[in-house]
N, C-alpha and C positions, 0 to 999 in steps of 0.2 A: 504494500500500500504506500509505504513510504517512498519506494522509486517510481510511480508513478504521478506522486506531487513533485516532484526533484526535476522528472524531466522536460517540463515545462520551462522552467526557470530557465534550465540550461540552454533550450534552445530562443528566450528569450536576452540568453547574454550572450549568448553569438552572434543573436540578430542586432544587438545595441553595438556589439565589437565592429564588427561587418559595415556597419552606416558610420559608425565616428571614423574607420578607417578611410572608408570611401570620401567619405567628408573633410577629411583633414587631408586629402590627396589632391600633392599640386596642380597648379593651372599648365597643359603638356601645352610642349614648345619643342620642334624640331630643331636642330644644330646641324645643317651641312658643311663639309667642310672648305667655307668660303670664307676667307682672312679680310678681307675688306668691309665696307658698310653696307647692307644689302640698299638693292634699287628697288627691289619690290616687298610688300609684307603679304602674305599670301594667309588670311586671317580666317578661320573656319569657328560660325558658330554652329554648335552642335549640342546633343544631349543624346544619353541611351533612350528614350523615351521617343526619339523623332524616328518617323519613317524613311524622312526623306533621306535624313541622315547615314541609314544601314546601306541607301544605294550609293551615296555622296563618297561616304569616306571612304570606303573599301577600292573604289576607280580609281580616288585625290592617291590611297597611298602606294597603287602600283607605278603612278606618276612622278611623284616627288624625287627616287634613286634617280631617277634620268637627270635632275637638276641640281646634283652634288657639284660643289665649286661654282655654281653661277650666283647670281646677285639676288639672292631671295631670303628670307627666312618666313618658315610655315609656321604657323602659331594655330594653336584649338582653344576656341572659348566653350569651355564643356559648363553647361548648363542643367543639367543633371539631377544637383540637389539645389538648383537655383543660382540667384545671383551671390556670387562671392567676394572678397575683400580679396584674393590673391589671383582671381583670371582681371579684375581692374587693376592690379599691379602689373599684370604680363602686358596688357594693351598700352599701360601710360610706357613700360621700360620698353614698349617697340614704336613708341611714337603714334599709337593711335588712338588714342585714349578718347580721342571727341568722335570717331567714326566706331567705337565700341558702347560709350556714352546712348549715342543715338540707335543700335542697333540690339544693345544689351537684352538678353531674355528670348531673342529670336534665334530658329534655330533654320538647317538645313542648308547651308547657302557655303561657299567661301568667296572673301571679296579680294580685287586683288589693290593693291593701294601702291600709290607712289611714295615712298619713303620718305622722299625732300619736300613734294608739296601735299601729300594725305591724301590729291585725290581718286576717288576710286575709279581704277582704269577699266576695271570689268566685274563681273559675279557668277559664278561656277557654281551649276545648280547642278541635282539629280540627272537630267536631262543632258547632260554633256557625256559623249564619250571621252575613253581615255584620252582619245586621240586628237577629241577637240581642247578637253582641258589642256594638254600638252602644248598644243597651239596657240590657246588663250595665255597661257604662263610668257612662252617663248615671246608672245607678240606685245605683251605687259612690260616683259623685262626690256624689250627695244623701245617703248616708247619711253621709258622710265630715263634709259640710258642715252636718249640722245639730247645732245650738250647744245646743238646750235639753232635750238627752236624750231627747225626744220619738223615737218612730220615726219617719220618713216615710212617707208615704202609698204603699201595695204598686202594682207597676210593674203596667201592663197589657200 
């Protein structure tokens, strides 16, 4: 009789361990390995709870190894257990604090941003193949990166 008041408890302190872990688990930030200042912020808000999400991310991360050493860094606003104190620390340390600001709570999407002037150059939904996210990234990073005000040349 006594083990079965016992196991209740027990699987209610695993479930309280399990959420404060999750909850206390940092805002994820990709690192490629690019020495310079990225040109583009490649910023995914997301949450386990989105739909759109489970198609979004799984394409973004067969993409992202191809853009090792170029001008980017990927950042996840996971949304999950809600709005947090440490995914608004990761958006103000990449510079986008006022397009996370405004966007905070929404999920499914990644947008892509110019690092020097915030603005957003595109937005990589479900609906994108690999192969156009790939295109979107590559065509964000040249517009991010050219110096003489000129437009770049239109993607094919």
């Amino acid at each position: 009789m006594k083990a079965a008041k016992i196991v209740p408890w027990v699987f209610a302190f695993v479930a309280v361990a399990a959420l404060v872990f999750a909850v206390r688990a940092p805002a994820q930030g990709l690192s490629l390995a690019y020495d310079g200042k990225p040109e583009i912020v490649a910023a995914t808000f997301a949450s386990e709870w989105c739909p759109a999400c489970k198609v979004l991310e799984p394409n973004l991360a067969e993409v992202i190894p191809g853009f090792a050493g170029e001008p980017v860094t990927f950042i996840v606003f996971d949304f999950t257990f809600g709005e947090r104190k440490e995914v608004a620390e990761l958006a103000d340390a990449n510079g986008v604090g006022e397009i996370y600001a405004r966007n905070k709570g929404a999920t499914g999407f990644t947008l892509l941003i110019d690092a020097d002037t915030g603005e957003i150059i595109d937005t990589l939904t479900m609906n994108f193949s690999q192969k156009a996210m790939r295109a979107a990234i590559a065509r964000a990073i040249s517009i991010a990166s050219h110096t003489d005000n000129t437009p770049p040349a239109p993607a094919i």
